[in-house]
mmJSON file of the N, C-alpha and C atoms, coordinates in Angstrom:
{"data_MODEL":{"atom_site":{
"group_PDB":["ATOM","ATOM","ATOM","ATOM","ATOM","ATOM","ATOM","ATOM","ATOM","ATOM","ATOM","ATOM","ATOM","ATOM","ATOM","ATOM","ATOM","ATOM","ATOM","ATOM","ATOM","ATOM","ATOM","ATOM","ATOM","ATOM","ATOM","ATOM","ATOM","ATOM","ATOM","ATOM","ATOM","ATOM","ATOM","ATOM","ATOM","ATOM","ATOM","ATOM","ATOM","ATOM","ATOM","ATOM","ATOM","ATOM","ATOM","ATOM","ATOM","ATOM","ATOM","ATOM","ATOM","ATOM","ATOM","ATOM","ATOM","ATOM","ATOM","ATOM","ATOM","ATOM","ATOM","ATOM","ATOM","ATOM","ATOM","ATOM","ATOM","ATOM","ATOM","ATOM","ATOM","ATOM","ATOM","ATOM","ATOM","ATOM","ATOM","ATOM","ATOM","ATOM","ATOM","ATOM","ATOM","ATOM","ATOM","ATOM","ATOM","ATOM","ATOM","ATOM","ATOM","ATOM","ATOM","ATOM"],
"id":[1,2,3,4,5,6,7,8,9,10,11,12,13,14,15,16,17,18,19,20,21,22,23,24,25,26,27,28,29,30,31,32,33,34,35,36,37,38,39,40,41,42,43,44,45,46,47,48,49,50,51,52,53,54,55,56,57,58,59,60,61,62,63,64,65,66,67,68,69,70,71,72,73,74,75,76,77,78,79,80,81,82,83,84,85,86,87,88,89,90,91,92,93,94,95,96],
"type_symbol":["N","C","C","N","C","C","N","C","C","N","C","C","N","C","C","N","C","C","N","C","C","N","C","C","N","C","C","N","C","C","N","C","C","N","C","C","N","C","C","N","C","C","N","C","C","N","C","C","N","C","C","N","C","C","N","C","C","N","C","C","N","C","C","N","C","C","N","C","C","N","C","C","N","C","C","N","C","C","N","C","C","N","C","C","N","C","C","N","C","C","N","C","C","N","C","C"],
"label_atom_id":["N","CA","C","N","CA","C","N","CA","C","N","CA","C","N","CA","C","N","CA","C","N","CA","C","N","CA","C","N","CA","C","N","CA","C","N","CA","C","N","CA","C","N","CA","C","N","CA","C","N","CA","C","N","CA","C","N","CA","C","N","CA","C","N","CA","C","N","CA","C","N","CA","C","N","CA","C","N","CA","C","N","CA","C","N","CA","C","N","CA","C","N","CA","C","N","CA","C","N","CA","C","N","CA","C","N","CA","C","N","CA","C"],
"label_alt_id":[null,null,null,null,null,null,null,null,null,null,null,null,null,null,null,null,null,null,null,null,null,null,null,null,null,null,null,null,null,null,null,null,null,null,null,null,null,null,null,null,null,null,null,null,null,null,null,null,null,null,null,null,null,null,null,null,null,null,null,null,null,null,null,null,null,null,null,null,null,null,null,null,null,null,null,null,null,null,null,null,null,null,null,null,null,null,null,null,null,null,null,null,null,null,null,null],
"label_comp_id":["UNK","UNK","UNK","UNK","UNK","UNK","UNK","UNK","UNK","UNK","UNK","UNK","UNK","UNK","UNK","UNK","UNK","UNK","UNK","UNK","UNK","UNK","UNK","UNK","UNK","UNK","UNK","UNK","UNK","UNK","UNK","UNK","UNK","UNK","UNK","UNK","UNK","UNK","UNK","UNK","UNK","UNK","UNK","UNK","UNK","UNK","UNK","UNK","UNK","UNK","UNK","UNK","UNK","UNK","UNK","UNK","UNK","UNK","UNK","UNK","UNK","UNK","UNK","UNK","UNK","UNK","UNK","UNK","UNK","UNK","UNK","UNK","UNK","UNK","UNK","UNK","UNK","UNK","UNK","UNK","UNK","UNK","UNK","UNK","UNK","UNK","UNK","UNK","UNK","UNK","UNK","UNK","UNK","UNK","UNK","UNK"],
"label_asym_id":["A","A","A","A","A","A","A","A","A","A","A","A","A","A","A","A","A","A","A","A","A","A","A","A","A","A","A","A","A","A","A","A","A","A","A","A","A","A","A","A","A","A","A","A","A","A","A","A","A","A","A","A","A","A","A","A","A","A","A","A","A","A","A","A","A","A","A","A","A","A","A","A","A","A","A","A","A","A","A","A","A","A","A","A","A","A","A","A","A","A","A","A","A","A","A","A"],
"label_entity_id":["1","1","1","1","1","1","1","1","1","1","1","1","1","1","1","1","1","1","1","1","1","1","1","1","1","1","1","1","1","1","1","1","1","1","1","1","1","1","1","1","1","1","1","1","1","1","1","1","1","1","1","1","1","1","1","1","1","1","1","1","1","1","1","1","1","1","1","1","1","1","1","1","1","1","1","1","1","1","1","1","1","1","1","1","1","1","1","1","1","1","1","1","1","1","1","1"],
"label_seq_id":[1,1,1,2,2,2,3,3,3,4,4,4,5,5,5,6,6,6,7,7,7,8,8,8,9,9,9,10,10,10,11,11,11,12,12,12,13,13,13,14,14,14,15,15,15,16,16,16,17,17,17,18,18,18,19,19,19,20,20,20,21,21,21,22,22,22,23,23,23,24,24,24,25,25,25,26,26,26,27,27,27,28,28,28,29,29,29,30,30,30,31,31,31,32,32,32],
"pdbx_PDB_ins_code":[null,null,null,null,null,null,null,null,null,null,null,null,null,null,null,null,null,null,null,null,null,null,null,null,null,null,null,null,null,null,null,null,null,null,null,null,null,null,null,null,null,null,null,null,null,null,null,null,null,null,null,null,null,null,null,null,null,null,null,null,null,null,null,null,null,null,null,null,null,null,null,null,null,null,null,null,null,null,null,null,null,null,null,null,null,null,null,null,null,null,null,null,null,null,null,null],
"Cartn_x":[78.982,77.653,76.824,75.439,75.01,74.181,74.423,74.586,72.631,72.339,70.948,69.696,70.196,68.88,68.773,69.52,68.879,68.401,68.775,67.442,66.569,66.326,65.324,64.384,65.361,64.269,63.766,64.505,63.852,62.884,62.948,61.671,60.757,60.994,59.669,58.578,59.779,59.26,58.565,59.276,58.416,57.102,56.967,55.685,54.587,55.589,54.388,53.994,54.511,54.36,53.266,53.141,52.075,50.89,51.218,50.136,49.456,49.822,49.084,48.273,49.475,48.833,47.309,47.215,46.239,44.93,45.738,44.438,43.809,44.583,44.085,43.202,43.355,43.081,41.537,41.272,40.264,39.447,40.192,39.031,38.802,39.518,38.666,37.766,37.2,36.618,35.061,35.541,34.349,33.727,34.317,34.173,33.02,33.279,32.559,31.425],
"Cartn_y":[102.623,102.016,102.915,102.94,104.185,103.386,103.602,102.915,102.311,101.341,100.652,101.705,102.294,103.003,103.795,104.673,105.833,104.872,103.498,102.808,102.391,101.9,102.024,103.414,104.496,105.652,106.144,105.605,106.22,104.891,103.667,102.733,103.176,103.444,104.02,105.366,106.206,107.085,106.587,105.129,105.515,104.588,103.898,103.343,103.96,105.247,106.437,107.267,107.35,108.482,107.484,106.086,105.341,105.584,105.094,105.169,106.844,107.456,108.865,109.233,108.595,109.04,107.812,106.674,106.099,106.77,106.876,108.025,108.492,109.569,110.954,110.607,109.584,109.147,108.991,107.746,107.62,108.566,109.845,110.604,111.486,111.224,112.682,111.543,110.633,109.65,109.583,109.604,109.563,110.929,112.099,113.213,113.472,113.052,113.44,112.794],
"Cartn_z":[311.027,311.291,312.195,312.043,312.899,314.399,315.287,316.703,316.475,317.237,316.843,317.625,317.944,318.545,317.59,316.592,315.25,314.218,314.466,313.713,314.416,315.582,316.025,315.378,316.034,315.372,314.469,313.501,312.062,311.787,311.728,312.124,313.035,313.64,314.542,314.135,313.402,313.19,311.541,310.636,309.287,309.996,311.014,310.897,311.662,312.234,313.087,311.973,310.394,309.293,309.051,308.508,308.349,308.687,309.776,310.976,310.643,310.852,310.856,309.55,308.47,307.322,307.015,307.274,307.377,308.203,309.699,310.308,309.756,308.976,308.496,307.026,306.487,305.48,305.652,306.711,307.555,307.966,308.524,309.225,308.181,307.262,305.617,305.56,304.907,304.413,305.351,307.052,307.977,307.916,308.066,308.101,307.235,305.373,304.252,304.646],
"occupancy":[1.0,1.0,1.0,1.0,1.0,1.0,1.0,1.0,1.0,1.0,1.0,1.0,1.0,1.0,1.0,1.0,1.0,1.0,1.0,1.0,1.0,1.0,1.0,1.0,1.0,1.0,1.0,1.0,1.0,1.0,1.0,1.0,1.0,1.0,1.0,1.0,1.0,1.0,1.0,1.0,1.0,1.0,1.0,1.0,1.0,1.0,1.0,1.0,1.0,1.0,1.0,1.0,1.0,1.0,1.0,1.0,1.0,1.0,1.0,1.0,1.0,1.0,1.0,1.0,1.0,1.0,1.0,1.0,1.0,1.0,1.0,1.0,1.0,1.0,1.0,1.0,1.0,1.0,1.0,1.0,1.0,1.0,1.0,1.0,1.0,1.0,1.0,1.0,1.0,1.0,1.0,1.0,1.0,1.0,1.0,1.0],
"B_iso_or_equiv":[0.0,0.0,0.0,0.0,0.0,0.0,0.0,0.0,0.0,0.0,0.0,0.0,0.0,0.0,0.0,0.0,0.0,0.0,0.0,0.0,0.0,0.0,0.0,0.0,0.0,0.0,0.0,0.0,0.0,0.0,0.0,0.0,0.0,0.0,0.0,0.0,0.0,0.0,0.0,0.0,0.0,0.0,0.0,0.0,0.0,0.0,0.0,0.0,0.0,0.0,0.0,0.0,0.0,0.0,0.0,0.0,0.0,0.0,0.0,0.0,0.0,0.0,0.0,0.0,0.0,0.0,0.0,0.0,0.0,0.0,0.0,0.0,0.0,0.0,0.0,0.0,0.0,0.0,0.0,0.0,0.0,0.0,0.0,0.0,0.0,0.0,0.0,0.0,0.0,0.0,0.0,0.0,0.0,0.0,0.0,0.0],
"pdbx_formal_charge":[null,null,null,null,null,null,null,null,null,null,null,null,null,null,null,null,null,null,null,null,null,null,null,null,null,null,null,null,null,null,null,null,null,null,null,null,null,null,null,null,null,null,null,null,null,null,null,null,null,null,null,null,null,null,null,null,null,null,null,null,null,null,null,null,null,null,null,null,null,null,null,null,null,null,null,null,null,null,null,null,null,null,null,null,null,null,null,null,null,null,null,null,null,null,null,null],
"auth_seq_id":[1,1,1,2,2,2,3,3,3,4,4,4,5,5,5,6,6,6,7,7,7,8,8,8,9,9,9,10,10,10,11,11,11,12,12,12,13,13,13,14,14,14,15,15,15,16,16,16,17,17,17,18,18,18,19,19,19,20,20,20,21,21,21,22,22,22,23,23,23,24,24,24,25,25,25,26,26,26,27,27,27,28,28,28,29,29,29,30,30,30,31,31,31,32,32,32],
"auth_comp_id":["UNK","UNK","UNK","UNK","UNK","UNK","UNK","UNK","UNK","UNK","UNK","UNK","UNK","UNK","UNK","UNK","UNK","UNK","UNK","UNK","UNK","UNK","UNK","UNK","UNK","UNK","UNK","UNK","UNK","UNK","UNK","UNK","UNK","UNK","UNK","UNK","UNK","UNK","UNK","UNK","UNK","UNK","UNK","UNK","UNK","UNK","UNK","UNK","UNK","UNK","UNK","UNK","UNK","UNK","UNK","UNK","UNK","UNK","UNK","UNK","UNK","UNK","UNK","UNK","UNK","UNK","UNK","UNK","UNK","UNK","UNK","UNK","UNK","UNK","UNK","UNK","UNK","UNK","UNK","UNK","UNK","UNK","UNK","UNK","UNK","UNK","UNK","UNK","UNK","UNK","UNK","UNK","UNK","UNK","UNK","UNK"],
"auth_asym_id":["A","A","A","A","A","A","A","A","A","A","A","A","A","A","A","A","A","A","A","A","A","A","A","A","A","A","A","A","A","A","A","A","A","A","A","A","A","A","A","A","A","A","A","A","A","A","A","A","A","A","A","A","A","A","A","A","A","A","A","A","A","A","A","A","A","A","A","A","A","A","A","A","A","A","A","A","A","A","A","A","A","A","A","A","A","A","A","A","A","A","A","A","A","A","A","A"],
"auth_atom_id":["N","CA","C","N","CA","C","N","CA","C","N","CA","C","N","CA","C","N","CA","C","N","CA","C","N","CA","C","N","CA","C","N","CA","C","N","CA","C","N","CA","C","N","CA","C","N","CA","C","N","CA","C","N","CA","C","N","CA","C","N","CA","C","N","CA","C","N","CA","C","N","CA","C","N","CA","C","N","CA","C","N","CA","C","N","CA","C","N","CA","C","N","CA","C","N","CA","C","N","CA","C","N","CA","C","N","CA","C","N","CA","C"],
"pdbx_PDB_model_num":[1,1,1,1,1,1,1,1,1,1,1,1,1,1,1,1,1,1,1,1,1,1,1,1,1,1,1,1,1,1,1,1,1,1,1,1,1,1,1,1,1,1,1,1,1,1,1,1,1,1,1,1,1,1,1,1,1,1,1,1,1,1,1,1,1,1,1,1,1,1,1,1,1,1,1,1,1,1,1,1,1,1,1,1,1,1,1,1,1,1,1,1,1,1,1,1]
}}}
């Protein structure tokens, strides 16, 4: 079983890949 904090981290990290990729999504869109 892999100890609860490397899931913590890989959750954290897919809803920080989210998060960014929405950003970035956003600021092409404001940018144009």
């Amino acid at each position: 079983m892999k100890p609860p904090s490397s899931i913590q981290t890989s959750e954290f990290r897919d809803k920080l890949a989210a998060h960014l990729s929405s950003r970035d999504s956003q600021s092409r869109s404001v940018s144009r």
